[in-house]
N, C-alpha and C positions, 0 to 999 in steps of 0.2 A: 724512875731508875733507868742506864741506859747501861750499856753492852761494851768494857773497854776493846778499846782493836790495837794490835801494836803497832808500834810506827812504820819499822820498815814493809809490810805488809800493805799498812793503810795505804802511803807512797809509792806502792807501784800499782796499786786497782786503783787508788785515785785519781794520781798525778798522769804518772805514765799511761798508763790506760784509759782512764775516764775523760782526764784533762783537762777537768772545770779550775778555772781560774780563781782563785783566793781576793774576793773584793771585800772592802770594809761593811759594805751594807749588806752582805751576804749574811743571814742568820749563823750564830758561834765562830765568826770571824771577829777577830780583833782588828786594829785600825794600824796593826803590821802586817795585815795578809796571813796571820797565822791561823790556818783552819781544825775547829773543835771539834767538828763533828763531820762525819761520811756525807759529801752531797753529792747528790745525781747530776747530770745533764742539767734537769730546767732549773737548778739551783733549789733544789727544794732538802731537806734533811733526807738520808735515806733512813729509814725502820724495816725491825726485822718481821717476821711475819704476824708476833707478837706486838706489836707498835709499838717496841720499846728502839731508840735509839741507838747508834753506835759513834763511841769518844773516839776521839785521833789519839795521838800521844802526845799529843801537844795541846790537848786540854786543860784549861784552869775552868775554878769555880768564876772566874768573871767573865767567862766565855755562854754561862749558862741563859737555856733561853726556856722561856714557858713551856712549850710543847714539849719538849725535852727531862729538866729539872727544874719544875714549878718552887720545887722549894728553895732554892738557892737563888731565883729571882727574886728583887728588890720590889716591895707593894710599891704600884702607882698611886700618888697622891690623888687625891677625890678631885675630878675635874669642875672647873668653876661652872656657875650657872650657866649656861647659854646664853646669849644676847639673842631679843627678837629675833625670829627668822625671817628673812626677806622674800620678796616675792617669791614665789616657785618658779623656779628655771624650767625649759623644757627638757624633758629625760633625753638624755644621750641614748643611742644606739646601744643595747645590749655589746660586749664585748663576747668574741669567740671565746669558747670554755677552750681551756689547756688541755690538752690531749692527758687523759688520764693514764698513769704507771701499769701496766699490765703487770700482775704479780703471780708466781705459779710457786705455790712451795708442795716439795716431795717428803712426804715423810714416809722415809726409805725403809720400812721395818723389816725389809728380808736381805737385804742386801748381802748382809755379812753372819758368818757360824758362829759357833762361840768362839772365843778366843781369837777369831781369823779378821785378818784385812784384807782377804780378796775376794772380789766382786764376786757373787754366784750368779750362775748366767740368767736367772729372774731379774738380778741385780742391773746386770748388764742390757736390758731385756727394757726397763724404765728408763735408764740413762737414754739409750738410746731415741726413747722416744719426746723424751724431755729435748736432747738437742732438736729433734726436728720440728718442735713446735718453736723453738726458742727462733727457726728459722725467720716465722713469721714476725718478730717484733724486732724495734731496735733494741740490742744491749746493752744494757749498761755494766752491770756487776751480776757474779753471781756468788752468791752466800751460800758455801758449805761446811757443817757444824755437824761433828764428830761425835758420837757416843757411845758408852759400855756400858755394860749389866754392872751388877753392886758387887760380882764374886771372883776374887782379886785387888791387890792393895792399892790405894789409888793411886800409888805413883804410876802404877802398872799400866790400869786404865785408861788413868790421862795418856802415857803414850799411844794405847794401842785407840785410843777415841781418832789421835793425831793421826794415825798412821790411816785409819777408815775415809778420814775427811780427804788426807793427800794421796787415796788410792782413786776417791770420786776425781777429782782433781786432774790428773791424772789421765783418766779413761777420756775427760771433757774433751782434754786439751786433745787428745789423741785423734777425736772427731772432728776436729778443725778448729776449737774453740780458741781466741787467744787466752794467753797461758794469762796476763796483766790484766784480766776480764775476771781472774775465779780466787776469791779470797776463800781459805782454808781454815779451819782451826779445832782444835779438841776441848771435850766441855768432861771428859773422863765421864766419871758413873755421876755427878751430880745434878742430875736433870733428866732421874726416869718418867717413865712413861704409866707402869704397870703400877706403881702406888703401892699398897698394903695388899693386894692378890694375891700373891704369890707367899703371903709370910714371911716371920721374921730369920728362918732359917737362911745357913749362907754354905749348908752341906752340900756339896756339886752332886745333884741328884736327879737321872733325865729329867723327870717330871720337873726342878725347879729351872734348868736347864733352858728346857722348850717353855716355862711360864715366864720368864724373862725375856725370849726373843725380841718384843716388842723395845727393850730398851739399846740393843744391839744395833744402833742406826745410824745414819746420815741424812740429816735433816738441810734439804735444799731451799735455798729462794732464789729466785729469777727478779731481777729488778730493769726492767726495759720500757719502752713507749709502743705503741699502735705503727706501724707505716702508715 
């Protein structure tokens, strides 16, 4: 399964900011340059903290690749037998490893009150300390993913998920971040945290109130390389 992203959005953390080039042999690229999927600097697919993928908007199922959507890849026919193997060559020099993705995800659970989109200063208190690590790496993107409790309608929610994600957003860019660096977005109440804990009740009551906190979040990822 992978994570849709909308276009105009994709198009400025990818294009504008990122600024990786659309090649044919580039994994979920078509042989127009049309890019399926978020890729990083080294050309690699980006994943969420979850290692699930994220689509462009310009996505087709012929754009799909294994690691991605295995199921909408075409089986490879059975490879023919091998031919003898001939002498053994001598092993080339090991190749340098690729500097591995430093990845940091925040999951923000106090961030925000009920109902509220603004930072509490705990809130502010992480952000801050996130930008200063993020000093140490190169950046590439950062994935910020908006969330609400179950109590309220979901049109409600989904706004007020958006408005938590574009208030992280926000505070980054404030700290010097570029603004074409920080993709935003709201996932409303559909991806708590707290499970069956708290019961099935949806009466605004402190006690269920503060037993929900946990899903009241901004769920961060840092996608950058090592200096």
């Amino acid at each position: 399964m992978t994570k849709p992203v909308t276009k105009n959005l994709l198009l400025a953390a990818l294009l504008a900011g990122i600024g990786v080039a659309a090649q044919a042999q580039t994994p979920g690229v078509d042989l127009k340059g049309t890019v399926g999927y978020v890729i990083d600097q080294r050309g690699y697919v980006a994943k969420s903290g979850t290692g699930l993928c994220w689509r462009t908007g310009y996505w087709t199922p012929a754009m799909a690749i294994a690691e991605c959507d295995p199921d909408l890849v075409p089986k490879a026919a059975p490879a023919p037998a091998p031919a003898a193997a001939p002498a053994a060559a001598p092993k080339p020099a090991a190749a340098a490893p690729k500097p591995a993705a430093k990845k940091v995800t925040l999951a923000a659970d106090a961030l925000f009150d009920f109902d509220k989109a603004v930072l509490r200063p705990e809130g502010k208190a992480k952000l801050d300390k996130l930008v200063g690590d993020i000093q140490h790496i190169k950046l590439e993107v950062i994935i910020a993913v908006g969330h609400a409790d179950r109590l309220g309608s979901d049109k409600y929610n989904q706004k007020l998920s958006e408005r938590r994600a574009a208030a992280v957003k926000d505070y980054l860019v404030g700290k010097g971040v570029e603004a074409n660096r920080v993709y935003a977005e709201g996932k409303g109440e559909k991806q708590p945290v707290t499970g069956d804990k708290c019961g099935k009740s949806d009466k605004k009551t402190k006690k269920l109130i503060e037993c929900l906190q946990p899903d009241r979040r901004v769920e961060i990822e840092v996608i950058g390389t090592q200096h």
